[in-house]
N, CA, C and O atoms as a DFTB+ gen file, in Angstrom:
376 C
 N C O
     1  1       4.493     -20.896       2.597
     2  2       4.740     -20.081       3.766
     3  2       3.978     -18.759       3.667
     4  3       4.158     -18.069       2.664
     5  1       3.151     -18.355       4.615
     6  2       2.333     -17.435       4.439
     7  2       3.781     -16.144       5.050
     8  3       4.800     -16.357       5.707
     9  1       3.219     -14.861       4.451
    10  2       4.205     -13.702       4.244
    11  2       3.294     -12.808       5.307
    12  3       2.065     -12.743       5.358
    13  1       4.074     -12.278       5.966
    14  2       3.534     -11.229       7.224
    15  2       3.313      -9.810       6.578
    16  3       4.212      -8.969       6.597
    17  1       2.015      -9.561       5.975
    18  2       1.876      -8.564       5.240
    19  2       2.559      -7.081       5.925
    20  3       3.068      -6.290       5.131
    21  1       2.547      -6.733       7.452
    22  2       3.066      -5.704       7.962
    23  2       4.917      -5.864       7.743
    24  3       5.725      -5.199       7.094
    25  1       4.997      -6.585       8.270
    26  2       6.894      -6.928       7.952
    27  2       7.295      -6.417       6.439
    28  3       8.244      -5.726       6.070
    29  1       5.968      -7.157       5.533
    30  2       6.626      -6.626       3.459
    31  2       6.426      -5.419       3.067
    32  3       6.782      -4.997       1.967
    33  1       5.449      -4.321       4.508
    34  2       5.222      -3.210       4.103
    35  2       6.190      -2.527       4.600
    36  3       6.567      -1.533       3.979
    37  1       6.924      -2.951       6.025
    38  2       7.954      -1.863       6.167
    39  2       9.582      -2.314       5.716
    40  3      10.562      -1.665       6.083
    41  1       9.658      -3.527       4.868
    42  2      10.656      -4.224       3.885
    43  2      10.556      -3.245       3.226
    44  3      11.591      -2.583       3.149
    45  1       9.537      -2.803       2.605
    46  2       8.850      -1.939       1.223
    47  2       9.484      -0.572       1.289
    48  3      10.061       0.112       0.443
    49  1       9.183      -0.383       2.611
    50  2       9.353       1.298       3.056
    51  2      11.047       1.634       3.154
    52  3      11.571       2.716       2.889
    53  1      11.591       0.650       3.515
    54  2      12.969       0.680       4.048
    55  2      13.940       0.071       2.688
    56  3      15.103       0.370       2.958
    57  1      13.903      -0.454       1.728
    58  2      14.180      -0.576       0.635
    59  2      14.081      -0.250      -0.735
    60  3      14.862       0.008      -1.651
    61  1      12.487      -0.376      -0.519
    62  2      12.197       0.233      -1.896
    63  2      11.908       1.326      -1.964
    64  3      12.546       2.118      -1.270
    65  1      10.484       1.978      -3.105
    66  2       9.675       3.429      -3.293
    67  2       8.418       2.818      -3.051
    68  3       7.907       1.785      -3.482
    69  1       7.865       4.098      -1.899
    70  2       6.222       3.600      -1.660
    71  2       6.102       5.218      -1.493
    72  3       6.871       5.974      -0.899
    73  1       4.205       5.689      -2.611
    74  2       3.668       6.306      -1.577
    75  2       2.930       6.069      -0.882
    76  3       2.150       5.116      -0.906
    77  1       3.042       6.973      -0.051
    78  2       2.110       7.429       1.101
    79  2       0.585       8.254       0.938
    80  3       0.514       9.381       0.447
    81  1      -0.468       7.575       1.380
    82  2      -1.370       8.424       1.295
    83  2      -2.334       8.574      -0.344
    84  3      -1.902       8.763      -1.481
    85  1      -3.527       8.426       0.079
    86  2      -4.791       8.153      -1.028
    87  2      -4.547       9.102      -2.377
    88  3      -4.857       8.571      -3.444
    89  1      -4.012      10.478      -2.426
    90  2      -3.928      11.322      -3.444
    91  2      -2.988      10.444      -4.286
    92  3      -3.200       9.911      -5.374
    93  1      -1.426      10.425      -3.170
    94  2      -0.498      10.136      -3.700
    95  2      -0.487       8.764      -4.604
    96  3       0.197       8.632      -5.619
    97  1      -1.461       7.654      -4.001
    98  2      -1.565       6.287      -4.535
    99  2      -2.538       6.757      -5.815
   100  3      -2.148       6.484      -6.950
   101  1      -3.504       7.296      -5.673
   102  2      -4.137       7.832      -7.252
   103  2      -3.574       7.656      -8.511
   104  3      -3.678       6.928      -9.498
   105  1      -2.348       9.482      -7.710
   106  2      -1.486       9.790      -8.960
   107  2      -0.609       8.441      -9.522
   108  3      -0.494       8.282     -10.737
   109  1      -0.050       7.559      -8.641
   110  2       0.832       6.665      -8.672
   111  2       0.592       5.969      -9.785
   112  3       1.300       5.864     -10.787
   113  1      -0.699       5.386      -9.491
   114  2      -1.878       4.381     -10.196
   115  2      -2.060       4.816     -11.845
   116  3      -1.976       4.170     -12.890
   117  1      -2.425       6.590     -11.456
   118  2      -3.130       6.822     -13.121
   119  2      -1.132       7.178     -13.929
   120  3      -0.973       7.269     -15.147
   121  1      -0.589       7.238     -13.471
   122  2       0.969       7.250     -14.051
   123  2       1.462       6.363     -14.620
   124  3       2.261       6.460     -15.552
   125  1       0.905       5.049     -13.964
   126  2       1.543       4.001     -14.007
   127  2       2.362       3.134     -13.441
   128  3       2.464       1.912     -13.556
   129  1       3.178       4.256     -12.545
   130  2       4.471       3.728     -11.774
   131  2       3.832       2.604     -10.234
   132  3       4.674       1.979      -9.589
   133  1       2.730       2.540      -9.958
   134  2       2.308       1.665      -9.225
   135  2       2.123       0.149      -9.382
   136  3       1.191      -0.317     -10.038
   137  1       3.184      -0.724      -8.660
   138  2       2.700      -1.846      -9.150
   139  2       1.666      -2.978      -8.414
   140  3       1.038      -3.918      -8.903
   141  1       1.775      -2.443      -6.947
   142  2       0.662      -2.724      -5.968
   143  2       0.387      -1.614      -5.211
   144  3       1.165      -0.669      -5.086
   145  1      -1.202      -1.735      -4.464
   146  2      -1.588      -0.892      -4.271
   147  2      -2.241      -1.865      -2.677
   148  3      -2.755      -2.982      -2.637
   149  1      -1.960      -0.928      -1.584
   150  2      -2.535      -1.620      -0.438
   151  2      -3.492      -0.347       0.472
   152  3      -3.080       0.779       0.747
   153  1      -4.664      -0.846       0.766
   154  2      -6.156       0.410       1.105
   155  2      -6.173      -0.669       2.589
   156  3      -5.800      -1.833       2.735
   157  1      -6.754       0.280       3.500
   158  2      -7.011      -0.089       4.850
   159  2      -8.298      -0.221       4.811
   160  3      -8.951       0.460       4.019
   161  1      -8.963      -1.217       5.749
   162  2     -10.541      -1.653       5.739
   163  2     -11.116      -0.200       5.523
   164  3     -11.916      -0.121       4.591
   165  1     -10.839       1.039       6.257
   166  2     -11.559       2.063       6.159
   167  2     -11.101       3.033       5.260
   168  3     -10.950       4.182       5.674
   169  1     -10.827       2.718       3.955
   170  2     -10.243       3.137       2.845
   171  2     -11.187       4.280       2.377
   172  3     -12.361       3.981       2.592
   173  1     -11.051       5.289       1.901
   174  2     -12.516       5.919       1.218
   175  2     -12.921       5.753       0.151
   176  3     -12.108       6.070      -0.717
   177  1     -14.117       5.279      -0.302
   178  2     -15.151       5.620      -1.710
   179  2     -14.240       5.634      -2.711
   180  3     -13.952       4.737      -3.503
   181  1     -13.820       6.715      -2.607
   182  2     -13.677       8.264      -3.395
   183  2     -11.531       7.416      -3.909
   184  3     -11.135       7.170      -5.048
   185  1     -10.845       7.256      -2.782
   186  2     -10.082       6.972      -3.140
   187  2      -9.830       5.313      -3.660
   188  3      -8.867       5.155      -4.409
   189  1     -10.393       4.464      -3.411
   190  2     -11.090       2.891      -3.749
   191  2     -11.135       3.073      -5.725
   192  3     -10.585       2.465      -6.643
   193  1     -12.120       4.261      -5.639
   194  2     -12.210       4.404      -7.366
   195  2     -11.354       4.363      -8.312
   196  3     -11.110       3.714      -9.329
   197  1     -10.708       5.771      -7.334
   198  2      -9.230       5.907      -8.364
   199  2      -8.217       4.515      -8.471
   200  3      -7.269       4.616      -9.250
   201  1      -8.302       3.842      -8.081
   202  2      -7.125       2.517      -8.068
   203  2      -8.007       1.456      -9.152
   204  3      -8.954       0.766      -8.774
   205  1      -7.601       1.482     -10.239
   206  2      -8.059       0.720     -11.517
   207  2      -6.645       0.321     -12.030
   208  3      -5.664       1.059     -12.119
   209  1      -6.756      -1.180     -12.393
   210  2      -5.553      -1.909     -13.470
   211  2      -4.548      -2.257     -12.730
   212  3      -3.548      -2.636     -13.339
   213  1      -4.499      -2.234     -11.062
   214  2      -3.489      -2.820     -10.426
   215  2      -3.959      -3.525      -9.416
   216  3      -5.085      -3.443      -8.927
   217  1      -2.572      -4.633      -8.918
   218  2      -3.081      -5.446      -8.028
   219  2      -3.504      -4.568      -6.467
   220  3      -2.776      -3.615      -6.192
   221  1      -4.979      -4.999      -5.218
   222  2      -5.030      -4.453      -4.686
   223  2      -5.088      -5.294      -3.472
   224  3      -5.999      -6.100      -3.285
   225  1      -4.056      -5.094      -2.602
   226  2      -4.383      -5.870      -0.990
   227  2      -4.973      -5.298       0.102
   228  3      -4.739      -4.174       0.547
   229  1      -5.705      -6.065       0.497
   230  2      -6.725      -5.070       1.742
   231  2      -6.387      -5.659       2.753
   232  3      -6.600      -6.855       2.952
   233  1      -5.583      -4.581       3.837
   234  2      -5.219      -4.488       4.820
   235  2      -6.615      -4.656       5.692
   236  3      -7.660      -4.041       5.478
   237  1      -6.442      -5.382       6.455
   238  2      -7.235      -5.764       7.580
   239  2      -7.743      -4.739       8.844
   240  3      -8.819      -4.524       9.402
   241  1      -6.598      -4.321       8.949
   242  2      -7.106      -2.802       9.779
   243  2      -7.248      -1.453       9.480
   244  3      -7.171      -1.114       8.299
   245  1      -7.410      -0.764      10.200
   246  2      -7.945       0.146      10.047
   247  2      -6.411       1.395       9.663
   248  3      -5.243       1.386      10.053
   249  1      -7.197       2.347       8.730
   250  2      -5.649       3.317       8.295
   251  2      -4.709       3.839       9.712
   252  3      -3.533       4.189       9.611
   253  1      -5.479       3.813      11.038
   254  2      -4.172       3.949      12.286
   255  2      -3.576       2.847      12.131
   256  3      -2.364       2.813      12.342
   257  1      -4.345       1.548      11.684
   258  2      -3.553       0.304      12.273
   259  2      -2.704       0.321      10.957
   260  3      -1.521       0.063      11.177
   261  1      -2.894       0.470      10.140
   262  2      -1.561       0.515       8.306
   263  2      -0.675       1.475       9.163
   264  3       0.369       1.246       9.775
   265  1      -1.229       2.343       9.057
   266  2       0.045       3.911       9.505
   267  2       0.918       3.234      10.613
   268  3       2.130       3.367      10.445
   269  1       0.412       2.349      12.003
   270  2       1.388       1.879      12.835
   271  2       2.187       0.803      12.087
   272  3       3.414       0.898      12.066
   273  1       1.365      -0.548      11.270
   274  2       2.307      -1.070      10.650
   275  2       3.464      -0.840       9.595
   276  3       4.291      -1.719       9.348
   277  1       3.464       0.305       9.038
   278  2       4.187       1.664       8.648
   279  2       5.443       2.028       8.862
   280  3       6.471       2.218       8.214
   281  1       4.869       2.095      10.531
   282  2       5.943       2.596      11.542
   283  2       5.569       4.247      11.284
   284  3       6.470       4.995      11.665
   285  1       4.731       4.723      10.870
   286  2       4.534       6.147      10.501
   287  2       3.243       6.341      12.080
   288  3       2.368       5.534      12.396
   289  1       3.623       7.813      12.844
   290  2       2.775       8.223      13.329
   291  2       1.172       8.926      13.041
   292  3       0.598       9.703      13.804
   293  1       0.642       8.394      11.686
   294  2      -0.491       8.507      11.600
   295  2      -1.331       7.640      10.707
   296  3      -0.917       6.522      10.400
   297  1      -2.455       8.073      10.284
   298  2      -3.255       7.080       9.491
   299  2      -3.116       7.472       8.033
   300  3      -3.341       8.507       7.406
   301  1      -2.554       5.982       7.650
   302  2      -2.613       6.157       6.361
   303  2      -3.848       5.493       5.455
   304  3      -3.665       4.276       5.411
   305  1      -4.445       5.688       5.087
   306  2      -6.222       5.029       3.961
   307  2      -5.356       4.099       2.977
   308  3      -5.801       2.961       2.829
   309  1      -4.182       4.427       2.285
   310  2      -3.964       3.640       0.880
   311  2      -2.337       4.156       0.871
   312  3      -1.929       5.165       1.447
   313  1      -1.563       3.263       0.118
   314  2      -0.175       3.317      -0.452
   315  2      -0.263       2.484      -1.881
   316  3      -0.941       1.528      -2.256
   317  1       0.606       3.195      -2.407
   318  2       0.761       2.595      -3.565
   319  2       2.777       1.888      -3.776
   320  3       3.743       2.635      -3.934
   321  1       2.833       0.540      -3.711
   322  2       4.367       0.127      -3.830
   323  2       4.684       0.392      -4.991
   324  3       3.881      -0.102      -5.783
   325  1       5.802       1.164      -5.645
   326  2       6.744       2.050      -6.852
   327  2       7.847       0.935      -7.263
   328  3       8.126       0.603      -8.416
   329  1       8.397       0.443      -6.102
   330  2       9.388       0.255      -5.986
   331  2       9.680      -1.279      -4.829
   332  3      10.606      -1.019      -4.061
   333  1       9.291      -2.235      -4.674
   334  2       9.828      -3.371      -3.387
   335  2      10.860      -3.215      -2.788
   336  3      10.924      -3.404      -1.574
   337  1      11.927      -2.822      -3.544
   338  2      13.105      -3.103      -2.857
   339  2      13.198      -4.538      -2.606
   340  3      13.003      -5.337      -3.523
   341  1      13.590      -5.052      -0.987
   342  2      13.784      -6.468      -0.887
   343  2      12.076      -7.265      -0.638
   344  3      11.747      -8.449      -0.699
   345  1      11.583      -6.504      -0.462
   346  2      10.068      -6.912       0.422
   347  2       9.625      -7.794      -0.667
   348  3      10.035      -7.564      -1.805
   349  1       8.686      -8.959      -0.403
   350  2       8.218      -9.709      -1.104
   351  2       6.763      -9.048      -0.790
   352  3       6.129      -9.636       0.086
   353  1       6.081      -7.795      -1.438
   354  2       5.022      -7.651      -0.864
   355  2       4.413      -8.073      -2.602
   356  3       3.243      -8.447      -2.688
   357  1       5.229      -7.988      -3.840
   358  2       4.120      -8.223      -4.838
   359  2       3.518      -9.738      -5.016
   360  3       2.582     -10.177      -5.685
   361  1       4.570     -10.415      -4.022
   362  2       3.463     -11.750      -4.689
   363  2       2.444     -11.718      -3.742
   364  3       1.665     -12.661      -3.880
   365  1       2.054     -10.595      -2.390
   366  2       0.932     -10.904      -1.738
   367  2      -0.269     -10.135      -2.371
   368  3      -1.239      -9.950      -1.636
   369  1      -0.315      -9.668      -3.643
   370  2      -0.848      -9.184      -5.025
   371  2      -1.505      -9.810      -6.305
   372  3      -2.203      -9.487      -7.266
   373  1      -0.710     -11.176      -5.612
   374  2      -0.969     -11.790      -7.372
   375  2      -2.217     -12.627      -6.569
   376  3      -2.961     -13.379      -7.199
């Protein structure tokens, strides 16, 4: 059964720990506490780099279209999942 990647991101948001936003997914990443990491087609360079040693899903649209699947009023480039909660978003990782 294929998994509705927008539905496991706001499962994610509403249950578990996610950040928000390219700095925040960095820090997440070089900490450790990241166990997936999801970048929007128009992800930047610069933040693409920093995400080493974790699983990475590439959102299909663009960071307005993540930020609406979100449910957040703006564009988000990258999140890093901390935490699932109920969301099955890590096996769309493996």
């Amino acid at each position: 059964m294929e998994i509705d990647i927008s539905k496991a991101l706001r499962s994610a948001l509403a249950t578990g720990k996610v950040q928000l936003g390219g700095r925040q997914t960095c820090d997440a990443v070089k900490n450790g506490k990241a166990q997936v990491v999801v970048v929007s087609s128009n992800c930047p360079e610069e933040t693409l780099n920093g995400i080493k040693g974790v699983p990475v899903i590439k959102y299909q649209g663009t960071g307005v279209d993540l930020g609406v699947a979100c449910g957040r009023p703006f564009s988000i480039a990258a999140l890093a999942v901390l935490e699932p909660g109920e969301s099955e978003i890590l096996s769309l990782g493996a």
